[in-house]
NULUMVEX-467169 format. One record per residue (C-alpha): residue in one letter; residue number from 1; x, y, z. Coordinates in nm, 2 decimals. Example, Ala and Ser with C-alpha at 12.3 -4.5 7.8 and 13.67 -1.06 7.14 Angstrom:
BEGIN
{residuo: A num: 1 X: 1.23 Y: -0.45 Z: 0.78}
{residuo: S num: 2 X: 1.37 Y: -0.11 Z: 0.71}
//
This chain:
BEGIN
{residuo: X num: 1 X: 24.30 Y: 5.21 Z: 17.88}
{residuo: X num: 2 X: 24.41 Y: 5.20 Z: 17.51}
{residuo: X num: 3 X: 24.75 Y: 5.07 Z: 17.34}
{residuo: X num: 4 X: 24.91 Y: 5.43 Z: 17.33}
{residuo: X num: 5 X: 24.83 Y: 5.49 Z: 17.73}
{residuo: X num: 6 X: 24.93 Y: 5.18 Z: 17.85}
{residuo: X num: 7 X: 25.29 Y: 5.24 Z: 17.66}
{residuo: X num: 8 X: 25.34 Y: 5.55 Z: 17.81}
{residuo: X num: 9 X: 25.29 Y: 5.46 Z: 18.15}
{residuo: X num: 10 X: 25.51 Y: 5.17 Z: 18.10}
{residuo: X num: 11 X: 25.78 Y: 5.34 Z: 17.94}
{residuo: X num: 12 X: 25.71 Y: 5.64 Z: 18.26}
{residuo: X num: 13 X: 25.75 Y: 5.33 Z: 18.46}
{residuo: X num: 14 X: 26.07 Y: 5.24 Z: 18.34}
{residuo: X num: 15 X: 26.23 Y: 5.60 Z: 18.35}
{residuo: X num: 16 X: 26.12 Y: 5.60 Z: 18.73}
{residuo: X num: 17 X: 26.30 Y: 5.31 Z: 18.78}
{residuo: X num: 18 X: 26.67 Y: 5.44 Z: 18.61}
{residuo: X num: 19 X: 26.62 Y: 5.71 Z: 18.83}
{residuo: X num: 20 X: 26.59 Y: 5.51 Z: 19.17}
{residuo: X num: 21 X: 26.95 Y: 5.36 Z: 19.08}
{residuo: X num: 22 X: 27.11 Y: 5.73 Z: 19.09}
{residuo: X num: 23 X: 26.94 Y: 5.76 Z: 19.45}
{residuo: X num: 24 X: 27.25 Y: 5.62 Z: 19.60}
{residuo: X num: 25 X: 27.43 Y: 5.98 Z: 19.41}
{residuo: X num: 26 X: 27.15 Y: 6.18 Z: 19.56}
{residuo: X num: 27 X: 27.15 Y: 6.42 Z: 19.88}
{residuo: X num: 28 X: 26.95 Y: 6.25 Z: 20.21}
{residuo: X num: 29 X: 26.69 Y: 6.50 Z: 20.34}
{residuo: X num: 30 X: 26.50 Y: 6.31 Z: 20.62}
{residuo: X num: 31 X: 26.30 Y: 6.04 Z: 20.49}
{residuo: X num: 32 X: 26.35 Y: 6.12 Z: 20.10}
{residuo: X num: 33 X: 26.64 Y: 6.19 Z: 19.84}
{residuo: X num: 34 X: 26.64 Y: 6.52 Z: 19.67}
{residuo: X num: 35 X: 26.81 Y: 6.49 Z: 19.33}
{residuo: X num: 36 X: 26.90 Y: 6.83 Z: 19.10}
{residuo: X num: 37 X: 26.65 Y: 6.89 Z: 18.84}
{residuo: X num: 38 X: 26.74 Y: 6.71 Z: 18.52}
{residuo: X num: 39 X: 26.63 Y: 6.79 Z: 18.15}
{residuo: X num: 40 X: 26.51 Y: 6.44 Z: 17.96}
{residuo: X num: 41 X: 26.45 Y: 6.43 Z: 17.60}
{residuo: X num: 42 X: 26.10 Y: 6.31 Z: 17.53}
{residuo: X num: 43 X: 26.01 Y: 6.00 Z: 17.27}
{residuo: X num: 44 X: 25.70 Y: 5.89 Z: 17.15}
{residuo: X num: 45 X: 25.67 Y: 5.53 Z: 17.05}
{residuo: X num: 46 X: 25.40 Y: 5.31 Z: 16.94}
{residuo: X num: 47 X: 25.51 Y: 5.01 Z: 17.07}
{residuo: X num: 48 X: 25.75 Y: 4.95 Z: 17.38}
{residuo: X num: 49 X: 25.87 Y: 4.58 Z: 17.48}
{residuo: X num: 50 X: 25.98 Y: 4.54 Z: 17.83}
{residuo: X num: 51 X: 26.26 Y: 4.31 Z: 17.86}
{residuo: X num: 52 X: 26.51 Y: 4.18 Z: 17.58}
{residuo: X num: 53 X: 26.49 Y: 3.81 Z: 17.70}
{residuo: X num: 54 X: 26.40 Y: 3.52 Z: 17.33}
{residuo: X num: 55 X: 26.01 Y: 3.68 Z: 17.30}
{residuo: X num: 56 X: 26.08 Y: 4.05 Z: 17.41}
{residuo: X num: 57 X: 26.37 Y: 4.06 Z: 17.13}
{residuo: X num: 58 X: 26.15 Y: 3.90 Z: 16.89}
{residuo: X num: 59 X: 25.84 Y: 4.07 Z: 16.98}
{residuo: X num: 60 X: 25.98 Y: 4.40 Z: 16.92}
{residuo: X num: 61 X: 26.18 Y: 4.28 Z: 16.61}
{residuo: X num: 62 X: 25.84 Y: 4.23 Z: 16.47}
{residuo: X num: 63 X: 25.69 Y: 4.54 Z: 16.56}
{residuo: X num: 64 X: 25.97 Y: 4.72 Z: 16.45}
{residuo: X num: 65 X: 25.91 Y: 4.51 Z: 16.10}
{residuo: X num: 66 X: 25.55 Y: 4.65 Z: 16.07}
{residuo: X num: 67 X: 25.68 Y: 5.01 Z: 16.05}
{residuo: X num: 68 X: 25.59 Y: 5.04 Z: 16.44}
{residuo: X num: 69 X: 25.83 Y: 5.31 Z: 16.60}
{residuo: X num: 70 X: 25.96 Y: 5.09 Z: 16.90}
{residuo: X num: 71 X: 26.11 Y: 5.07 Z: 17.21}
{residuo: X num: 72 X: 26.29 Y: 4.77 Z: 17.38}
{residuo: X num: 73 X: 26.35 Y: 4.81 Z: 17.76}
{residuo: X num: 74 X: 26.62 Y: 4.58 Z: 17.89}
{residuo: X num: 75 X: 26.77 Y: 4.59 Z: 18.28}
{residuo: X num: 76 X: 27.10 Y: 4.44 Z: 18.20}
{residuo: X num: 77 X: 27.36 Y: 4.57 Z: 17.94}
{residuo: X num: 78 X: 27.25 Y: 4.29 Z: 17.69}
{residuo: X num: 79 X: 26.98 Y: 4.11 Z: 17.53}
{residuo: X num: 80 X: 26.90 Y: 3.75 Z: 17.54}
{residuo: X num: 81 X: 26.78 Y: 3.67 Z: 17.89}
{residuo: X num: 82 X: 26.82 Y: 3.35 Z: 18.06}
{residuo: X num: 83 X: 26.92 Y: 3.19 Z: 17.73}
{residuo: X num: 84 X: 27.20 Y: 3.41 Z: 17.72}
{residuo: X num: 85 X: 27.26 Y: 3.35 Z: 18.09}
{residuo: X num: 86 X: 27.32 Y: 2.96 Z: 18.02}
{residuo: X num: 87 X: 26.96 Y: 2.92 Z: 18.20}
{residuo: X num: 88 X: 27.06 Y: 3.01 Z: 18.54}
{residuo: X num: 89 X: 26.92 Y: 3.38 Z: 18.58}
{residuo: X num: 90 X: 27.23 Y: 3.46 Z: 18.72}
{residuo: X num: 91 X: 27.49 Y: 3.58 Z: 18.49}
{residuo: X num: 92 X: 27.87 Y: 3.57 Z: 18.66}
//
């Protein structure tokens, strides 16, 4: 698998996963959710970083830097991590 695969599947990976939140939204049939069809722009990127913790901020900082059209993926509203988080992982 090269570079430009492996970033699409992650950043497919990550769409899937904003979409499992809204599940809660979505109409119970049986076993699955059915949801109403959506349209979602599509980006291309060369590089995407997965988390905005120290490394994923500076990682794609860098990329960014090298004239790399990136993509930084963060599950909470903010970036920074555990650092930001006073070192707990759990941010009150």
């Amino acid at each position: 698998m090269d570079r430009r695969e492996f970033s699409k599947r992650v950043l497919l990976a990550g769409a899937g996963t904003g979409l499992s939140w809204q599940a809660a939204t979505a109409e119970r049939i049986g076993d699955y959710y059915e949801e109403p069809a959506k349209r979602l722009p599509i980006h291309t990127f060369d590089v995407v970083v997965a988390g905005g913790g120290t490394g994923g901020v500076v990682a794609a900082i860098a990329a960014a830097r090298q004239g790399a059209r990136t993509a930084l993926i963060e599950l909470k509203g903010y970036p920074g991590g555990t650092v930001t988080e006073g070192g707990t992982a759990l941010h009150s």
